[in-house]
py3Dmol code that shows the C-alpha trace and the ligand (Angstrom):
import py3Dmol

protein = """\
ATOM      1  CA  UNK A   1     -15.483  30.874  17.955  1.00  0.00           C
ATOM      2  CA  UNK A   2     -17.506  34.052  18.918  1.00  0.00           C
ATOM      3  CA  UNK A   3     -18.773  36.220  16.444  1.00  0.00           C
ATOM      4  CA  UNK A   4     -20.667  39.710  15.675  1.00  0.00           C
ATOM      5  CA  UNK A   5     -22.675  41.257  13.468  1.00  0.00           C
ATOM      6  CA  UNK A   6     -21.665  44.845  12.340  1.00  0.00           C
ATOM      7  CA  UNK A   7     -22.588  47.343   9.892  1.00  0.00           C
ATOM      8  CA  UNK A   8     -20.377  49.798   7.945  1.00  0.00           C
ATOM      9  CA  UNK A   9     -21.062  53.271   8.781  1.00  0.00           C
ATOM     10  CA  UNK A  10     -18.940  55.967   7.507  1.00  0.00           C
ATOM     11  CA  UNK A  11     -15.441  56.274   5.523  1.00  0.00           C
ATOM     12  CA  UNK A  12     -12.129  59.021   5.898  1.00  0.00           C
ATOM     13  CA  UNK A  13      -9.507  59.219   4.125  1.00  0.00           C
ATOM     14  CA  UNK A  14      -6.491  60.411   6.350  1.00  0.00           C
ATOM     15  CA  UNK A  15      -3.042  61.711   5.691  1.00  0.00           C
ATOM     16  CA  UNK A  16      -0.709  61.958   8.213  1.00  0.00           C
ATOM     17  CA  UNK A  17       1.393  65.012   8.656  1.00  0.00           C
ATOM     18  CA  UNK A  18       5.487  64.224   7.659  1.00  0.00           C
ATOM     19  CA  UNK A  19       7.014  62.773  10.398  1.00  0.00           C
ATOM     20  CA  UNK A  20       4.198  62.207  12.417  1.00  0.00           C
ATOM     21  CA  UNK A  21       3.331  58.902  14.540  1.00  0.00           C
ATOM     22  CA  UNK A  22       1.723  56.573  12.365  1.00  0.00           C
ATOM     23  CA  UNK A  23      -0.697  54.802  15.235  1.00  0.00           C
ATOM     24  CA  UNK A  24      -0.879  58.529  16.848  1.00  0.00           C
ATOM     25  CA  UNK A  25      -2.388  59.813  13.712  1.00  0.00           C
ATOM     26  CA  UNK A  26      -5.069  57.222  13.421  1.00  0.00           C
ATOM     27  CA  UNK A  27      -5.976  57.019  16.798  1.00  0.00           C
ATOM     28  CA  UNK A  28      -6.258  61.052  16.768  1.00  0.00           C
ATOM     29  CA  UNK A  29      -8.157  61.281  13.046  1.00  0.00           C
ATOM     30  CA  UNK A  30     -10.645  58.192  15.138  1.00  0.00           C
ATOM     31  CA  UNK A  31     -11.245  60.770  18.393  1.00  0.00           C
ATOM     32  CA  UNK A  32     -11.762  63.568  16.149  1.00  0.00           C
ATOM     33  CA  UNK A  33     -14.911  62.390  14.427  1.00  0.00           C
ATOM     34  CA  UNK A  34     -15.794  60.239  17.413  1.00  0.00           C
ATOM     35  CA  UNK A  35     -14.671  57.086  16.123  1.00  0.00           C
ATOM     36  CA  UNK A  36     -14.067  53.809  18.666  1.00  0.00           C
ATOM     37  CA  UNK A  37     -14.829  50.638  16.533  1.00  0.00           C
ATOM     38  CA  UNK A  38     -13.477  50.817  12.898  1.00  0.00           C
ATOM     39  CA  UNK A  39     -10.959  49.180  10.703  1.00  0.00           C
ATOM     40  CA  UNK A  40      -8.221  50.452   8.173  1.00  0.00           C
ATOM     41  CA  UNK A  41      -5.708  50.177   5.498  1.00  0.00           C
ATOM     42  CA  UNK A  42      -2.725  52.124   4.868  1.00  0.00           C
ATOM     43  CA  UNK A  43      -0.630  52.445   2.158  1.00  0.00           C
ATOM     44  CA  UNK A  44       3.103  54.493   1.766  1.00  0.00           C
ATOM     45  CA  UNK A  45       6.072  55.099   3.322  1.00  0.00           C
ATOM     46  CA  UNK A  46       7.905  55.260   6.913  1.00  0.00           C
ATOM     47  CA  UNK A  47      10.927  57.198   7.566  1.00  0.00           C
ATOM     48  CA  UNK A  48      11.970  54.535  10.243  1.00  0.00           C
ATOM     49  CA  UNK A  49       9.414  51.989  12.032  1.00  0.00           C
ATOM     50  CA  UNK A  50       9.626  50.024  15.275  1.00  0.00           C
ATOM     51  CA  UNK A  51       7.589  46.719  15.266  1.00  0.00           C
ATOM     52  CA  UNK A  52       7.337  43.801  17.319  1.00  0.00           C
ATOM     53  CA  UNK A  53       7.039  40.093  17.339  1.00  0.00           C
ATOM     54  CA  UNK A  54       4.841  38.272  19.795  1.00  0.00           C
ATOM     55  CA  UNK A  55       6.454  35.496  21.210  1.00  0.00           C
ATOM     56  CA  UNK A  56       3.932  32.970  22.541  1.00  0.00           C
ATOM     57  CA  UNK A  57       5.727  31.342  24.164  1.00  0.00           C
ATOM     58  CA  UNK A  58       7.115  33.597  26.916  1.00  0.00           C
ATOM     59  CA  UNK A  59       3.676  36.133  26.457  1.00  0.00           C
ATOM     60  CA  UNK A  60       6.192  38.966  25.577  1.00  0.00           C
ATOM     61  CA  UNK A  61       6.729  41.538  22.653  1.00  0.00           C
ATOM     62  CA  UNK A  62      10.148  41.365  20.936  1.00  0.00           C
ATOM     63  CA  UNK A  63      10.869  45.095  19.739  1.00  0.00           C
ATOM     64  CA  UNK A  64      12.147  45.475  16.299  1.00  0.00           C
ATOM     65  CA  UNK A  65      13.944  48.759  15.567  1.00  0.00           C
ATOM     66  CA  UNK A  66      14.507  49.789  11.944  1.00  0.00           C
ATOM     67  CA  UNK A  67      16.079  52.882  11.645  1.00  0.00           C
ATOM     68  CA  UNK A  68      15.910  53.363   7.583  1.00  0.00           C
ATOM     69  CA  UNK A  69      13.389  54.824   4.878  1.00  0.00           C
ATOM     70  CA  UNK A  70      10.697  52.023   4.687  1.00  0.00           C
ATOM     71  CA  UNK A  71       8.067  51.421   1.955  1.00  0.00           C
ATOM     72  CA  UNK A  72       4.562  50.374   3.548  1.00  0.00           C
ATOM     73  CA  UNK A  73       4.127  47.411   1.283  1.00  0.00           C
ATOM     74  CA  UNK A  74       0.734  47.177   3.469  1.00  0.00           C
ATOM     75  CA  UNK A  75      -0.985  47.672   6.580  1.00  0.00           C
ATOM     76  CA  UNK A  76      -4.146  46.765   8.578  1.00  0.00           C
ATOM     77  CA  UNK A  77      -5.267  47.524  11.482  1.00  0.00           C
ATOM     78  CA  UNK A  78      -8.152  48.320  13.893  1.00  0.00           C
ATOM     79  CA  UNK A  79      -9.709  50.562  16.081  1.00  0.00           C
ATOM     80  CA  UNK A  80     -11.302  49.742  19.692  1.00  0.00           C
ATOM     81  CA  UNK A  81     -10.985  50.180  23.437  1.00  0.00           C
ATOM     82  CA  UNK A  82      -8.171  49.445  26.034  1.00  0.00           C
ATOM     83  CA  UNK A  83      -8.635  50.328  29.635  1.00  0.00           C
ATOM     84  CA  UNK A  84     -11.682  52.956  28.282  1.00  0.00           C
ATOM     85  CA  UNK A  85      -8.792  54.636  25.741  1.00  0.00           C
ATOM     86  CA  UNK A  86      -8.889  54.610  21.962  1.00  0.00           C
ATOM     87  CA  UNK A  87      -6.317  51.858  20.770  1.00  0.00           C
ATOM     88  CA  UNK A  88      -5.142  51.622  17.183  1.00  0.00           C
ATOM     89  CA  UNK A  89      -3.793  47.626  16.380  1.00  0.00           C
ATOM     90  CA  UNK A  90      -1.963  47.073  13.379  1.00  0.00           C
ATOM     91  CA  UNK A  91       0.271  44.766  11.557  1.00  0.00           C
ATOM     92  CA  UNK A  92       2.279  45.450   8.526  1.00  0.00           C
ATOM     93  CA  UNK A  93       4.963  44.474   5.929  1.00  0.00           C
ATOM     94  CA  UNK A  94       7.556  47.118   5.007  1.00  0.00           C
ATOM     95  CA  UNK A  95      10.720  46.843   2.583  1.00  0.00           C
ATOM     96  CA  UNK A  96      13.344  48.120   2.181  1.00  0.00           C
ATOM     97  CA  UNK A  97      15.534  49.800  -0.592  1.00  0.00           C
ATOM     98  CA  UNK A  98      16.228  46.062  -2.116  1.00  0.00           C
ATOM     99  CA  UNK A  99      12.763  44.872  -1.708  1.00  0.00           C
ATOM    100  CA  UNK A 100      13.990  43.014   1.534  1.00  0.00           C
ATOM    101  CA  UNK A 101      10.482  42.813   3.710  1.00  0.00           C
ATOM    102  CA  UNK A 102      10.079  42.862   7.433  1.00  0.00           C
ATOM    103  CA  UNK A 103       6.347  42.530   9.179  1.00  0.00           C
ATOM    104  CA  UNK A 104       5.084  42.629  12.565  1.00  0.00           C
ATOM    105  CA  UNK A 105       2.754  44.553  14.840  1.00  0.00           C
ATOM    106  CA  UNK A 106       3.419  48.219  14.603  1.00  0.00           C
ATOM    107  CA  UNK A 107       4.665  50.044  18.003  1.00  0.00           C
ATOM    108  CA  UNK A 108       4.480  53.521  18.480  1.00  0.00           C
ATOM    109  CA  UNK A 109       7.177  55.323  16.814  1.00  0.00           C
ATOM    110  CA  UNK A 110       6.764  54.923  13.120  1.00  0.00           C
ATOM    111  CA  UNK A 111       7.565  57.958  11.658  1.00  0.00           C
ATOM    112  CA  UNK A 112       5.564  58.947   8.252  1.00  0.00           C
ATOM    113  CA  UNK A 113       6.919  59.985   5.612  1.00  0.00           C
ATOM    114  CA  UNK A 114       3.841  60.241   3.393  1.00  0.00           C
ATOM    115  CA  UNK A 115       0.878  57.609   4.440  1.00  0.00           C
ATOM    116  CA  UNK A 116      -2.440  57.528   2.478  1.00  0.00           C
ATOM    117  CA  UNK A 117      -5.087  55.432   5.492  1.00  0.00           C
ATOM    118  CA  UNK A 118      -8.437  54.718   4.637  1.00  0.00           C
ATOM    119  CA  UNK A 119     -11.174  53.836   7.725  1.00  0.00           C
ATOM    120  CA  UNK A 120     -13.819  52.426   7.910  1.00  0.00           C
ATOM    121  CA  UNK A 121     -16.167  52.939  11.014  1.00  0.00           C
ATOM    122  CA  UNK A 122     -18.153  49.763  12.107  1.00  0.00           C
ATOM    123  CA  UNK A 123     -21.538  50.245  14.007  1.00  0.00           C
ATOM    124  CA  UNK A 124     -23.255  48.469  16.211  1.00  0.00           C
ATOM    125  CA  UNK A 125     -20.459  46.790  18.160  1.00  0.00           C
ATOM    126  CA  UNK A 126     -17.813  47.851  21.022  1.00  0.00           C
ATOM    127  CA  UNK A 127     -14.209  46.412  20.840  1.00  0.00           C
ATOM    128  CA  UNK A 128     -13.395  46.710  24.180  1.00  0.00           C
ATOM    129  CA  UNK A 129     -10.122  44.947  25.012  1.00  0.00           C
ATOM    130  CA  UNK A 130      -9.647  42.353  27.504  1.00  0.00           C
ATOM    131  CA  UNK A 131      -6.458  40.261  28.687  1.00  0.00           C
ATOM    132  CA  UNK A 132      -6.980  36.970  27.545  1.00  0.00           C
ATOM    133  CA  UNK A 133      -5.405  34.315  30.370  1.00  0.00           C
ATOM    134  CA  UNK A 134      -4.555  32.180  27.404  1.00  0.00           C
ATOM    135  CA  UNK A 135      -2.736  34.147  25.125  1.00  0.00           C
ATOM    136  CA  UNK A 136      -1.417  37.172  27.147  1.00  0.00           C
ATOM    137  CA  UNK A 137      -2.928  39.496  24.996  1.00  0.00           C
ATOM    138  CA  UNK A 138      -5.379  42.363  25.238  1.00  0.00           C
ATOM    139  CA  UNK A 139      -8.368  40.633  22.918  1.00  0.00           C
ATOM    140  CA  UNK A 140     -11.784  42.141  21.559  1.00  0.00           C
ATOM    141  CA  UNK A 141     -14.146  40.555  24.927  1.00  0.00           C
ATOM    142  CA  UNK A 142     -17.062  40.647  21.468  1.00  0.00           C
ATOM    143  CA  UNK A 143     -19.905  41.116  24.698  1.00  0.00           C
TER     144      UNK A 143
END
"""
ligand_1 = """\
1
ZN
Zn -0.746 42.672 16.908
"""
view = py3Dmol.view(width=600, height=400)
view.addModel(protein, "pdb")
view.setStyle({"model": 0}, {"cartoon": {"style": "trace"}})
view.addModel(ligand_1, "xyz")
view.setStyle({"model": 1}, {"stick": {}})
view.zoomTo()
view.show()
């Protein structure tokens, strides 16, 4: 297991604009005050989301459409560095109008219909993505 020691620095509160990309918005609010190692919580409601399930097994996202009004039951994510770029990961439950939940890793295109996300900046440490050979993912290198 590798491990780091960070510090908090500062906090935001963000609120996306209606209809606005959910990841978009956070990694934009993150370049905006110079942001690129921080994690967050968000709280609301999408008007449709797309998510995806990782299937180990084959090293490939499964894509996950749902086109309806969504509740963001909740959401975490963080904020680091893929190929140099700001990246925004998340995962999240949503439900439905009969409480039905569905939860995954967030893809671009989840629209907002009113989203309340709270950051918080880490110092002291760079999460710079790196494929991992193992798991086929793009994981925090912690160097
Ligand atoms: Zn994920």
């Amino acid at each position: 297991m590798k491990s780091v020691k960070v510090d908090l620095g500062r906090c935001f509160v963000f609120l996306p604009e209606y209809d606005s990309d959910l990841l978009g918005s956070v990694v934009e609010a993150a370049k905006e005050h110079g942001i690129d190692a921080a994690f967050f919580m968000a709280l609301g409601a999408l008007r449709s989301a797309s998510i995806r399930y990782y299937e180990q097994d084959r090293k490939e996202y499964r894509s996950i459409s749902l086109n309806e009004p969504l509740e963001i039951i909740s959401c975490v994510g963080n904020i680091g560095r893929l190929k140099g770029e700001i990246f925004a990961h998340a995962h999240a439950v949503l439900a439905d109008k009969n409480g039905r939940a569905y939860g995954g890793h967030l893809a671009d295109g989840c629209r907002v219909f009113a989203c309340e996300i709270m950051l918080f900046e880490l110092k002291g440490v760079s999460f710079n993505r790196e494929y991992d050979e193992t798991t086929g993912l793009n994981l925090f290198s912690l160097r």
